[in-house]
mmCIF file as gemmi writes it, N, C-alpha and C atoms, coordinates in Angstrom:
data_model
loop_
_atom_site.group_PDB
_atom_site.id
_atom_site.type_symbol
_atom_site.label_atom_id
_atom_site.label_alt_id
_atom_site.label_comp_id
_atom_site.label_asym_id
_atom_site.label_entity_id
_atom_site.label_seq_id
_atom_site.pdbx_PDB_ins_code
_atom_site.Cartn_x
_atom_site.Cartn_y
_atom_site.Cartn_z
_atom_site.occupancy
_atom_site.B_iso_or_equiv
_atom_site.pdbx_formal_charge
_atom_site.auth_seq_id
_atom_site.auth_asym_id
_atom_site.pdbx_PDB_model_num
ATOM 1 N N . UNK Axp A 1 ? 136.267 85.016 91.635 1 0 ? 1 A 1
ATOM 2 C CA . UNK Axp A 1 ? 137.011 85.609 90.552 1 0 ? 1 A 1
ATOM 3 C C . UNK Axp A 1 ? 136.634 84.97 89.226 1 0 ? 1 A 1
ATOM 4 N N . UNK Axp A 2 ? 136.191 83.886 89.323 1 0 ? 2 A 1
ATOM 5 C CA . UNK Axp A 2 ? 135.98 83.168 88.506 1 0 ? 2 A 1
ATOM 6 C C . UNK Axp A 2 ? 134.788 83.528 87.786 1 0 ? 2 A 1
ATOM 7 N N . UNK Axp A 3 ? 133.773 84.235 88.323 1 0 ? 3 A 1
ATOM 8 C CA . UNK Axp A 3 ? 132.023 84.501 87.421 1 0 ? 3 A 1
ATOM 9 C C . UNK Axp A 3 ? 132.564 85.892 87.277 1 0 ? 3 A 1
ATOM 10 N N . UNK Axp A 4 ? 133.489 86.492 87.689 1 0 ? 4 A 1
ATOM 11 C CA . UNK Axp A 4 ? 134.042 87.968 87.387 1 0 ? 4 A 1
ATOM 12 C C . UNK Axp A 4 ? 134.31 87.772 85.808 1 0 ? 4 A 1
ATOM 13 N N . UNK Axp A 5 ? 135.208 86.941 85.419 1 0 ? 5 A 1
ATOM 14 C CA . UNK Axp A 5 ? 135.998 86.382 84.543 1 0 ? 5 A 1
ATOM 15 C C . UNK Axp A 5 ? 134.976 86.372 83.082 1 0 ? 5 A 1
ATOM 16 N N . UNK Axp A 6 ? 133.547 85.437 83.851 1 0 ? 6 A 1
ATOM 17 C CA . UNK Axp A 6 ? 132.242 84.941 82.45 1 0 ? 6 A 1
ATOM 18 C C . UNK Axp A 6 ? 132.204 85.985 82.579 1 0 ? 6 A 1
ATOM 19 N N . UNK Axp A 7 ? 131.77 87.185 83.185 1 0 ? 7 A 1
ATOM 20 C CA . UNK Axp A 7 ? 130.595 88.075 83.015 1 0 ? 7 A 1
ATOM 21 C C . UNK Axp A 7 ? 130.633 88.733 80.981 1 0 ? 7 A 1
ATOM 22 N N . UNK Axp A 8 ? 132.287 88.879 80.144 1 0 ? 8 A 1
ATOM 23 C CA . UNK Axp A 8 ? 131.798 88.864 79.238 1 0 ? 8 A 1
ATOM 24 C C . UNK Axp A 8 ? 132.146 88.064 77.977 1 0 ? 8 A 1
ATOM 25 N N . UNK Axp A 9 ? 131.603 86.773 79.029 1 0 ? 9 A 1
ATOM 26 C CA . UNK Axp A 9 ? 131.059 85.94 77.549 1 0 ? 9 A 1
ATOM 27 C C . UNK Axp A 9 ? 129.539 85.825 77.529 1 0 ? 9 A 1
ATOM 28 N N . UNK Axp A 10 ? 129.243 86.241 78.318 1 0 ? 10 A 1
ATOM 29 C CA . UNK Axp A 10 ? 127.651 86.34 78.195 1 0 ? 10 A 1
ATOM 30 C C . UNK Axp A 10 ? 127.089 86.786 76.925 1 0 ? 10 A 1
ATOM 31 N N . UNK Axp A 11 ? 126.518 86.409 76.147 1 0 ? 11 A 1
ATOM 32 C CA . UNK Axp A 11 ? 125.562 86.655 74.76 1 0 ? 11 A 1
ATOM 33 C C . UNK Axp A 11 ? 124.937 87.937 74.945 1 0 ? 11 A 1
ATOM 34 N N . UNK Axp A 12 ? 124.87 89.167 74.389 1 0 ? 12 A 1
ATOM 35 C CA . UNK Axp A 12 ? 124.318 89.921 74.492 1 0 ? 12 A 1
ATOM 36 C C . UNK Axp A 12 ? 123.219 90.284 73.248 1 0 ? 12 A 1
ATOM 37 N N . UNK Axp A 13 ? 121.987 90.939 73.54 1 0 ? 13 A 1
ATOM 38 C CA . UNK Axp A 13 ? 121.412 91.29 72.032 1 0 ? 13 A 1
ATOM 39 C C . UNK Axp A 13 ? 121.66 92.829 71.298 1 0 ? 13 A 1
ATOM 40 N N . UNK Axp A 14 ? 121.61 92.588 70.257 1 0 ? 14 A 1
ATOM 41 C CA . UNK Axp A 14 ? 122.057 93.614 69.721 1 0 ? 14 A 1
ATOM 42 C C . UNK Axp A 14 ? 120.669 94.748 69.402 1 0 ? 14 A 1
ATOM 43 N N . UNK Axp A 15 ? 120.457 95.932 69.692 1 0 ? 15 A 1
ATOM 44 C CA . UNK Axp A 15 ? 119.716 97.046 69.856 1 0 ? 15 A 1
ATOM 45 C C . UNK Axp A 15 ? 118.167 96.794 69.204 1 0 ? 15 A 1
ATOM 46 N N . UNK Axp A 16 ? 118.239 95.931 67.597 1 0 ? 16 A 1
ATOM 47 C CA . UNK Axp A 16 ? 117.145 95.807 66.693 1 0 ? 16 A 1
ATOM 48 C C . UNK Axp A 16 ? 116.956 94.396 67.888 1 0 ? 16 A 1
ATOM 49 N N . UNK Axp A 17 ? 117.364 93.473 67.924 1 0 ? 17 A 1
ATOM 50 C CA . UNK Axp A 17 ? 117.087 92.338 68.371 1 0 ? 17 A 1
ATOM 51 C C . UNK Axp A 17 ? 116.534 92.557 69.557 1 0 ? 17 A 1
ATOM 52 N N . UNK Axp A 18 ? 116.498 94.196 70.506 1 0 ? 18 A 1
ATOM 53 C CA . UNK Axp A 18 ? 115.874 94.385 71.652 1 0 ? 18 A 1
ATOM 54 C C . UNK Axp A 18 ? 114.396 94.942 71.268 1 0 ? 18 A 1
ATOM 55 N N . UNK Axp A 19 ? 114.607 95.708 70.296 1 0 ? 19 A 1
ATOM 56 C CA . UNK Axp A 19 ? 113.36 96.439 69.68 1 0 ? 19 A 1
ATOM 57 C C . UNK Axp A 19 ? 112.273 95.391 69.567 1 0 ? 19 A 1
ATOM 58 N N . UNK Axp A 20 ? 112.777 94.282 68.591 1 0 ? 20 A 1
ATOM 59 C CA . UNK Axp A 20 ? 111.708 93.161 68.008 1 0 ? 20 A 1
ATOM 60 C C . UNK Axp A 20 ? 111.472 92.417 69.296 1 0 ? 20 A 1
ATOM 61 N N . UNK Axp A 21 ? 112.144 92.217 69.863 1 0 ? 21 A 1
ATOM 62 C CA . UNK Axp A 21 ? 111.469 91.553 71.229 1 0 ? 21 A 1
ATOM 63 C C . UNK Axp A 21 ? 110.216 92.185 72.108 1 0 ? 21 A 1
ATOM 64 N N . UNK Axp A 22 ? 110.796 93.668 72.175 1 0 ? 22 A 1
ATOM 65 C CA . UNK Axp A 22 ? 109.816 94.319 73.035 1 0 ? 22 A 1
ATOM 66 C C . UNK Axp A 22 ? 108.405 94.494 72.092 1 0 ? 22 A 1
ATOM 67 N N . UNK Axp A 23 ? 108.38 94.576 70.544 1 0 ? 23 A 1
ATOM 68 C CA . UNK Axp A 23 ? 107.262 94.265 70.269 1 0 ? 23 A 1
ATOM 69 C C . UNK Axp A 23 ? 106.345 93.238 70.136 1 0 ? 23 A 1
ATOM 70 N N . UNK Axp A 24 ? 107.373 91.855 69.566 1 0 ? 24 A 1
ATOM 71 C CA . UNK Axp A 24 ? 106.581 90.751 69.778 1 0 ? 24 A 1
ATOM 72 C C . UNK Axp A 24 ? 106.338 89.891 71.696 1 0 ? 24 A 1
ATOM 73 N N . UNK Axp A 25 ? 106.739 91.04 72.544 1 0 ? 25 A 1
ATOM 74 C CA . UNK Axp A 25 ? 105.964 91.182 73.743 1 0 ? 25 A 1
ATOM 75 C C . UNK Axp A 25 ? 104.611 91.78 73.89 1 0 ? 25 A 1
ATOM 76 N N . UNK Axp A 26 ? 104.67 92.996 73.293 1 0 ? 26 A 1
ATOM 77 C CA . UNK Axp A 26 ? 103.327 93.672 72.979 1 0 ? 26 A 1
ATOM 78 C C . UNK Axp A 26 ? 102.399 93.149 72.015 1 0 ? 26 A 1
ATOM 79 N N . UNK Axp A 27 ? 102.629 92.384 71.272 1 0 ? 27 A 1
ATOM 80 C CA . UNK Axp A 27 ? 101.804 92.147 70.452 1 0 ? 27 A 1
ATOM 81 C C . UNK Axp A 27 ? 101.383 90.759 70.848 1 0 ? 27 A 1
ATOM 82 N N . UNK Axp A 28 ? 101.928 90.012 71.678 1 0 ? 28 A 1
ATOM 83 C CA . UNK Axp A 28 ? 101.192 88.892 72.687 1 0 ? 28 A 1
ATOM 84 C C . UNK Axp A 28 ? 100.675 89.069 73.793 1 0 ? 28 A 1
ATOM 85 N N . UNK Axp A 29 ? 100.352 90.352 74.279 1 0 ? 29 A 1
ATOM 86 C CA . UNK Axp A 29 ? 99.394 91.296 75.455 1 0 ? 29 A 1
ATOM 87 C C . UNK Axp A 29 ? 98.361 91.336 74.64 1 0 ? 29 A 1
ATOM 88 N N . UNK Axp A 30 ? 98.368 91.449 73.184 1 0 ? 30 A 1
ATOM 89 C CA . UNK Axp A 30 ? 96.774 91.625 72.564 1 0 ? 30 A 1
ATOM 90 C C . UNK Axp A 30 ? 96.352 90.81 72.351 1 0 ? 30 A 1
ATOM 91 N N . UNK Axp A 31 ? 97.031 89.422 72.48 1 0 ? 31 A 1
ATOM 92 C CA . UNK Axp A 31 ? 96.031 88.204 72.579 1 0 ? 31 A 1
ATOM 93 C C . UNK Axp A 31 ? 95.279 87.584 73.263 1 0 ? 31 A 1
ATOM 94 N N . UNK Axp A 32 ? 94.173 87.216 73.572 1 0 ? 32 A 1
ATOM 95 C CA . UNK Axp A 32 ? 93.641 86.418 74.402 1 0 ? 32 A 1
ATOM 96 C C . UNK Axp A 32 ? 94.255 85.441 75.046 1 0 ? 32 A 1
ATOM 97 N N . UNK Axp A 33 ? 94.004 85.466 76.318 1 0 ? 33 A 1
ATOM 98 C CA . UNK Axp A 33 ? 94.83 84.713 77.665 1 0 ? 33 A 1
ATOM 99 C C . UNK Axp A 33 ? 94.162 83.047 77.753 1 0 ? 33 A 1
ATOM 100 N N . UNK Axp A 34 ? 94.636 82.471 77.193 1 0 ? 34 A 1
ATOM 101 C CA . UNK Axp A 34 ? 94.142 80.802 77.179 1 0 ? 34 A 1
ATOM 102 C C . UNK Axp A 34 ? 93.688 80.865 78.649 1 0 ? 34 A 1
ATOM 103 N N . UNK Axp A 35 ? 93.731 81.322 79.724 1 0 ? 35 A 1
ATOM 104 C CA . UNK Axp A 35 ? 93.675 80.859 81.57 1 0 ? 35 A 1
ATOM 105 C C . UNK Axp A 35 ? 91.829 81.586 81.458 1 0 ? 35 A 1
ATOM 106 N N . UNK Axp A 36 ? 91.488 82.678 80.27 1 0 ? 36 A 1
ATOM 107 C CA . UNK Axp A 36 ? 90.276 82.933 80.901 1 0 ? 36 A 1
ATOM 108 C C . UNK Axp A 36 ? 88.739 81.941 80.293 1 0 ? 36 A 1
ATOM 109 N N . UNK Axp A 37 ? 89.25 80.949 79.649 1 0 ? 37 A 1
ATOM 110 C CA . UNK Axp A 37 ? 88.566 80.284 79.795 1 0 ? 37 A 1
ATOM 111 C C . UNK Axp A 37 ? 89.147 78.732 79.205 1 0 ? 37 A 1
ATOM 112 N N . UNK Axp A 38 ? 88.722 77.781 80.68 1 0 ? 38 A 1
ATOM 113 C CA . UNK Axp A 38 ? 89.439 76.587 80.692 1 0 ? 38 A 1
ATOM 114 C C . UNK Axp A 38 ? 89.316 76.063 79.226 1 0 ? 38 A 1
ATOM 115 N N . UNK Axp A 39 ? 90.155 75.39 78.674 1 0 ? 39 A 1
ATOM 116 C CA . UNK Axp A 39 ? 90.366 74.333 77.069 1 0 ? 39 A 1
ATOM 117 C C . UNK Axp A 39 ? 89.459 72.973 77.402 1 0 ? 39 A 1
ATOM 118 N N . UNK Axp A 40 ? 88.529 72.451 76.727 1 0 ? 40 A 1
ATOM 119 C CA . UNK Axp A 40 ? 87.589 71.195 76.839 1 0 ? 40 A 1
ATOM 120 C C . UNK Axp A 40 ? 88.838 69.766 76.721 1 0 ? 40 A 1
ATOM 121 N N . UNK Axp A 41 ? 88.878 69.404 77.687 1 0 ? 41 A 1
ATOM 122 C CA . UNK Axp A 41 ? 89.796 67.765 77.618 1 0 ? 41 A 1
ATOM 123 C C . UNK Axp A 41 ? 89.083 67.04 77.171 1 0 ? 41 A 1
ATOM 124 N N . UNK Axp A 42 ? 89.558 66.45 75.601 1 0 ? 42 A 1
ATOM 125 C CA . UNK Axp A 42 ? 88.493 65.041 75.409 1 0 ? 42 A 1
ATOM 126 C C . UNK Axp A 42 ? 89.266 63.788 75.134 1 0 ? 42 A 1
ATOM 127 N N . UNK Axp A 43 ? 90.861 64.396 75.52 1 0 ? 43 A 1
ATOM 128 C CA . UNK Axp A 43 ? 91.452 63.066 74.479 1 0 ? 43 A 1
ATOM 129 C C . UNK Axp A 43 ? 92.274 62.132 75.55 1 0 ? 43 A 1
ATOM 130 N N . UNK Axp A 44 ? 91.353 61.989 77.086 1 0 ? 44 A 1
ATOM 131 C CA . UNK Axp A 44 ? 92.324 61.76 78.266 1 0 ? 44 A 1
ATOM 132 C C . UNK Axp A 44 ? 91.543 59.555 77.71 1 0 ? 44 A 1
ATOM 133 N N . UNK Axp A 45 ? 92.876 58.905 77.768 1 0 ? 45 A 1
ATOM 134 C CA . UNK Axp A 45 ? 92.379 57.573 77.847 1 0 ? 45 A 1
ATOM 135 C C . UNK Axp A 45 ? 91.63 56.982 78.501 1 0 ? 45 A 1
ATOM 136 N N . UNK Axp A 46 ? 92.807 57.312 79.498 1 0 ? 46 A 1
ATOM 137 C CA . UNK Axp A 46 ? 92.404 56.405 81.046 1 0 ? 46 A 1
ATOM 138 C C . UNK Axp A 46 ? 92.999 56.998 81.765 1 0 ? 46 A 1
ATOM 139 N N . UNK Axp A 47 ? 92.626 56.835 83.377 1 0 ? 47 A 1
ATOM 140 C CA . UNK Axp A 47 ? 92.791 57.379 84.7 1 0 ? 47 A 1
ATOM 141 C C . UNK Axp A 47 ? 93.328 56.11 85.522 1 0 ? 47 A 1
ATOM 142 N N . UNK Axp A 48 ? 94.11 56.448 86.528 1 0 ? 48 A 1
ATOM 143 C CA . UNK Axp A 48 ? 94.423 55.654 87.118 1 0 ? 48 A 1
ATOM 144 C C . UNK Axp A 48 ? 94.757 56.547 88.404 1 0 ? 48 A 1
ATOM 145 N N . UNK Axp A 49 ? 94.163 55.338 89.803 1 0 ? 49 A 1
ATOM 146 C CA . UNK Axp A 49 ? 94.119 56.328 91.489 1 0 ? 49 A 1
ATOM 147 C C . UNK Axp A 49 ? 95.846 55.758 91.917 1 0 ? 49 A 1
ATOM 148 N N . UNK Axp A 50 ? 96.283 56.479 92.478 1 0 ? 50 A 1
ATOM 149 C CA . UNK Axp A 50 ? 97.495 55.86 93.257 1 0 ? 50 A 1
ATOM 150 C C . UNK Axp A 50 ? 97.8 56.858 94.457 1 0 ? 50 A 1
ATOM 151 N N . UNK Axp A 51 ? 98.079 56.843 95.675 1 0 ? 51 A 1
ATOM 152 C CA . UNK Axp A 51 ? 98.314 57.12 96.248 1 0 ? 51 A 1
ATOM 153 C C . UNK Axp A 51 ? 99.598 58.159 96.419 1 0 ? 51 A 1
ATOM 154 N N . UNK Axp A 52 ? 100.6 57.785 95.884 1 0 ? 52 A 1
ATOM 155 C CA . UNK Axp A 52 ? 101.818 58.399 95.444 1 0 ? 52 A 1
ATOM 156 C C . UNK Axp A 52 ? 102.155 58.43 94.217 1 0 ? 52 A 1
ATOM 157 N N . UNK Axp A 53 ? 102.167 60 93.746 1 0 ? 53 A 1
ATOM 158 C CA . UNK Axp A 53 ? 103.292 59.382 91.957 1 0 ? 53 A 1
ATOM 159 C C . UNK Axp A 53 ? 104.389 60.668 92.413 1 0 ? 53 A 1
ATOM 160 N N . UNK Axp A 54 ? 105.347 59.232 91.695 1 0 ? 54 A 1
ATOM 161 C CA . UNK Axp A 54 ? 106.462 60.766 91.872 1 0 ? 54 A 1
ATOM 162 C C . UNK Axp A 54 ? 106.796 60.807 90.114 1 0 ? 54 A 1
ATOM 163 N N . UNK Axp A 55 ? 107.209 61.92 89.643 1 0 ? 55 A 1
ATOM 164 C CA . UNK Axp A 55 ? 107.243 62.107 88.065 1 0 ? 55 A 1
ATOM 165 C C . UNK Axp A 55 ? 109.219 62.664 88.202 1 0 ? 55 A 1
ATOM 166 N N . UNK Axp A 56 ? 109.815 62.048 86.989 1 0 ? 56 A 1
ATOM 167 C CA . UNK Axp A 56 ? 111.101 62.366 86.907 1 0 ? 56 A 1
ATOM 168 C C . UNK Axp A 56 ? 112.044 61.508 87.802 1 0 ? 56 A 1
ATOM 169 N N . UNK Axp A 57 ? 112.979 61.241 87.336 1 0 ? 57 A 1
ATOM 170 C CA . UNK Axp A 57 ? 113.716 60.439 87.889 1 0 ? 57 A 1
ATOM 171 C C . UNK Axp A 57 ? 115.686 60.919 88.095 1 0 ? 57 A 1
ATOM 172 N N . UNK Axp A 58 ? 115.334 62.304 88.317 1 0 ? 58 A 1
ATOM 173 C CA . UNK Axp A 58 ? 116.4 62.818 88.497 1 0 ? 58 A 1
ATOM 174 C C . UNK Axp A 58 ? 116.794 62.941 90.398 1 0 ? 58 A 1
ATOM 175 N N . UNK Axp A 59 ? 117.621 63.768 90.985 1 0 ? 59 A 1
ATOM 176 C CA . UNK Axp A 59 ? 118.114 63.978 92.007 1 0 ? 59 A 1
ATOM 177 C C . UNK Axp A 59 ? 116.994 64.145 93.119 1 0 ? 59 A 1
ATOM 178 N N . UNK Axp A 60 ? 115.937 65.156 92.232 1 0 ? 60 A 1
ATOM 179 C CA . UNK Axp A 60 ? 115.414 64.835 93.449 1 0 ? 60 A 1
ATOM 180 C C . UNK Axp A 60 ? 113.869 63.408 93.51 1 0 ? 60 A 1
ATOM 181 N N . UNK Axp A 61 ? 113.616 63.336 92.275 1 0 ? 61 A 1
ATOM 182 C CA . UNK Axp A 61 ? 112.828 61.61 92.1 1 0 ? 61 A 1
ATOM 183 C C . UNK Axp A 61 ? 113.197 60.812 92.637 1 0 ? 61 A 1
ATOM 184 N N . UNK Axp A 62 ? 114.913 60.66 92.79 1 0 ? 62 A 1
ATOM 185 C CA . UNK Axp A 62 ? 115.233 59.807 93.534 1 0 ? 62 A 1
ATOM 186 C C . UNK Axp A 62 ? 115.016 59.587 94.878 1 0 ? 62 A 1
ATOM 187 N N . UNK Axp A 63 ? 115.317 61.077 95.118 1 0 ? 63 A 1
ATOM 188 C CA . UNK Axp A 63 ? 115.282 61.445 96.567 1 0 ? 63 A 1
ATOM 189 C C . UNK Axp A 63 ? 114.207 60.833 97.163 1 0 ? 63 A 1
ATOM 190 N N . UNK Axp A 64 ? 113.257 61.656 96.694 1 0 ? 64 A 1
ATOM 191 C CA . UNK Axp A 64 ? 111.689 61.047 97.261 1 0 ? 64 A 1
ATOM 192 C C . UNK Axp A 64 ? 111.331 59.878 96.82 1 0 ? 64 A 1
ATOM 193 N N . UNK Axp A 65 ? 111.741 58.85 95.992 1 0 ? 65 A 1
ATOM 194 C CA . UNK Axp A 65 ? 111.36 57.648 95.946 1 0 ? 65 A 1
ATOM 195 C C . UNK Axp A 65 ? 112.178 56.606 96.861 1 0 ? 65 A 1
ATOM 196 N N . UNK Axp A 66 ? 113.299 57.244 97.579 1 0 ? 66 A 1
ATOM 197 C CA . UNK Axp A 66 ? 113.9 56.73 98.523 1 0 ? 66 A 1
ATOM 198 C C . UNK Axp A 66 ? 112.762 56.704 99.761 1 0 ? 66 A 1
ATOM 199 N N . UNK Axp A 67 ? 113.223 57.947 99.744 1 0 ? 67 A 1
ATOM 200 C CA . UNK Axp A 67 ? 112.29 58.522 100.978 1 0 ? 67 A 1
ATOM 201 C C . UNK Axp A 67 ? 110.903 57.828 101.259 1 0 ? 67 A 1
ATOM 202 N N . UNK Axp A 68 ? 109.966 57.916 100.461 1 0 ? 68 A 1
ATOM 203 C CA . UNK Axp A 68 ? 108.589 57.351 100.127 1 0 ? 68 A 1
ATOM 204 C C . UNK Axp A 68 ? 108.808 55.668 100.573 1 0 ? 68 A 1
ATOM 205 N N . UNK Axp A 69 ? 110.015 54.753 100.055 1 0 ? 69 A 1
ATOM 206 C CA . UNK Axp A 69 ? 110.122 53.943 100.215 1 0 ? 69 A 1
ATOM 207 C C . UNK Axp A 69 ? 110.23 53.33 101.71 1 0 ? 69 A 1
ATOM 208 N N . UNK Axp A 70 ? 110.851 54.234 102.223 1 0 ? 70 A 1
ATOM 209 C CA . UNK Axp A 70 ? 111.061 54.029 103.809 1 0 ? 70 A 1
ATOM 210 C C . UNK Axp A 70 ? 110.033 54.115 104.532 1 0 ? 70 A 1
Protein backbone atom coordinates (compact mmCIF):
# COMPACT_ATOMS: atom_id res chain seq x y z
CA UNK A 1 0.00 0.00 0.00
CA UNK A 2 2.70 1.86 0.67
CA UNK A 3 4.50 2.28 -3.23
CA UNK A 4 0.61 2.63 -4.14
CA UNK A 5 0.76 5.76 -2.00
CA UNK A 6 4.56 7.22 -3.98
CA UNK A 7 3.31 6.38 -7.24
CA UNK A 8 2.33 10.30 -7.37
CA UNK A 9 5.15 11.86 -6.12
CA UNK A 10 7.08 10.66 -8.77
CA UNK A 11 8.62 13.71 -10.92
CA UNK A 12 7.10 13.76 -14.07
CA UNK A 13 8.31 15.70 -17.41
CA UNK A 14 6.42 18.07 -18.81
CA UNK A 15 5.47 17.54 -22.82
CA UNK A 16 8.44 20.25 -24.22
CA UNK A 17 10.84 18.60 -21.69
CA UNK A 18 9.81 15.16 -23.56
CA UNK A 19 10.21 16.68 -27.01
CA UNK A 20 13.90 18.08 -26.18
CA UNK A 21 14.89 14.87 -24.86
CA UNK A 22 13.78 12.81 -27.72
CA UNK A 23 15.84 15.12 -29.86
CA UNK A 24 18.92 15.52 -28.02
CA UNK A 25 18.60 11.50 -28.27
CA UNK A 26 18.63 11.81 -31.97
CA UNK A 27 21.04 14.06 -32.34
CA UNK A 28 23.60 11.78 -30.29
CA UNK A 29 22.75 8.74 -32.88
CA UNK A 30 24.58 11.16 -35.36
CA UNK A 31 27.58 11.05 -33.56
CA UNK A 32 30.30 8.87 -33.85
CA UNK A 33 30.40 5.85 -31.42
CA UNK A 34 33.78 6.24 -29.32
CA UNK A 35 33.58 1.83 -29.15
CA UNK A 36 34.42 1.93 -33.10
CA UNK A 37 37.63 2.76 -32.67
CA UNK A 38 39.66 2.03 -29.41
CA UNK A 39 41.07 5.77 -27.65
CA UNK A 40 45.26 5.57 -27.55
CA UNK A 41 46.20 5.18 -23.52
CA UNK A 42 49.31 7.16 -22.88
CA UNK A 43 48.87 8.57 -19.51
CA UNK A 44 48.83 4.98 -17.53
CA UNK A 45 51.91 5.43 -14.69
CA UNK A 46 52.40 2.28 -13.48
CA UNK A 47 51.04 -1.27 -13.42
CA UNK A 48 50.95 -3.38 -10.77
CA UNK A 49 50.19 -7.74 -10.91
CA UNK A 50 48.07 -8.94 -7.94
CA UNK A 51 46.28 -11.76 -7.84
CA UNK A 52 43.07 -10.40 -6.28
CA UNK A 53 41.73 -6.73 -6.31
CA UNK A 54 38.60 -6.14 -4.97
CA UNK A 55 37.50 -2.26 -5.79
CA UNK A 56 34.84 -0.49 -3.32
CA UNK A 57 34.38 -1.02 0.00
CA UNK A 58 30.77 -1.20 0.39
CA UNK A 59 28.39 -4.39 1.27
CA UNK A 60 29.43 -6.26 -1.09
CA UNK A 61 33.67 -5.33 -0.93
CA UNK A 62 33.22 -6.34 2.22
CA UNK A 63 31.67 -9.34 1.51
CA UNK A 64 34.30 -10.60 -0.73
CA UNK A 65 37.15 -9.34 1.19
CA UNK A 66 35.84 -11.47 3.96
CA UNK A 67 35.35 -14.16 1.88
CA UNK A 68 38.79 -13.92 -0.10
CA UNK A 69 40.24 -13.73 3.34
CA UNK A 70 39.16 -17.13 4.40
Amino acid sequence: MAAAGLVGCAPSKAEGAKEAASEEAQAGADTADWLEQAPEIVDIAETKECDLLIVGADNGGIAASAYAAD
